[in-house]
C-alpha positions in Angstrom: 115.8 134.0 75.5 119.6 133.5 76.1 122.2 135.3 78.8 125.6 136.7 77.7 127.7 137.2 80.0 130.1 140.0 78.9 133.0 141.8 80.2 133.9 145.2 79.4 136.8 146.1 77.9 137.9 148.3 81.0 137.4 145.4 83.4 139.1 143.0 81.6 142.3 141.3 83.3 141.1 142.9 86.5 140.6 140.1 88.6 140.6 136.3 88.0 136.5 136.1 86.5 137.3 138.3 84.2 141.2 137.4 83.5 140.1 134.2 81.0 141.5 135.3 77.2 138.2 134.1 75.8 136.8 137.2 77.5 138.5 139.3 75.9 136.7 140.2 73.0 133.4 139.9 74.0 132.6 143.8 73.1 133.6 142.8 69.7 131.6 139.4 69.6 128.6 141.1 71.1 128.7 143.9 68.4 128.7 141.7 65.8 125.6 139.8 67.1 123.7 143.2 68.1 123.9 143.9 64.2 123.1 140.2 63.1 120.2 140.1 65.2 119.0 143.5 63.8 119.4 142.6 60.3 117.0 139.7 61.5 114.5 142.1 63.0 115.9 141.2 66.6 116.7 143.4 69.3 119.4 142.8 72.3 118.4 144.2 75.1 120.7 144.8 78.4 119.0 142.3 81.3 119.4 143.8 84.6 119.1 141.6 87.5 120.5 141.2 90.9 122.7 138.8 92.2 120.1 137.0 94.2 118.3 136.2 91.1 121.2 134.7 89.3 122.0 132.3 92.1 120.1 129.4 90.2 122.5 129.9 87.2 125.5 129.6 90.0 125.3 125.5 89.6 124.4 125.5 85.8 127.6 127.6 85.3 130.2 125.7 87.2 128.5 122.6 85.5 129.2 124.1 82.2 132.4 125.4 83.2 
């Protein structure tokens, strides 16, 4: 399993998280690995979850970051 973070198109440039340039295109990128992975048999599915359970990525993020 992997997360992808992506920002809509509408939200983009609308505050400073979702202001970086390589967030731009991320509709575009993930379209283009929705149809690779379904070419492969794979589905992407939309992971909701709330913001309590994403705290433990908080530290993993600004490491990466």
């Amino acid at each position: 399993m992997a997360l992808s973070f992506v920002i809509p198109k509408d939200q983009y440039g609308k505050h400073k998280p979702t202001s970086l340039k390589s967030t731009e295109n991320d509709e575009k990128v993930l379209a283009k690995i929705i149809k690779q992975q379904g070419k492969q048999g794979r589905k992407v599915e939309a992971y909701n979850f709330s913001k309590k359970e994403m705290e433990a990525f908080r530290y993993r993020m600004n490491d990466g970051g």
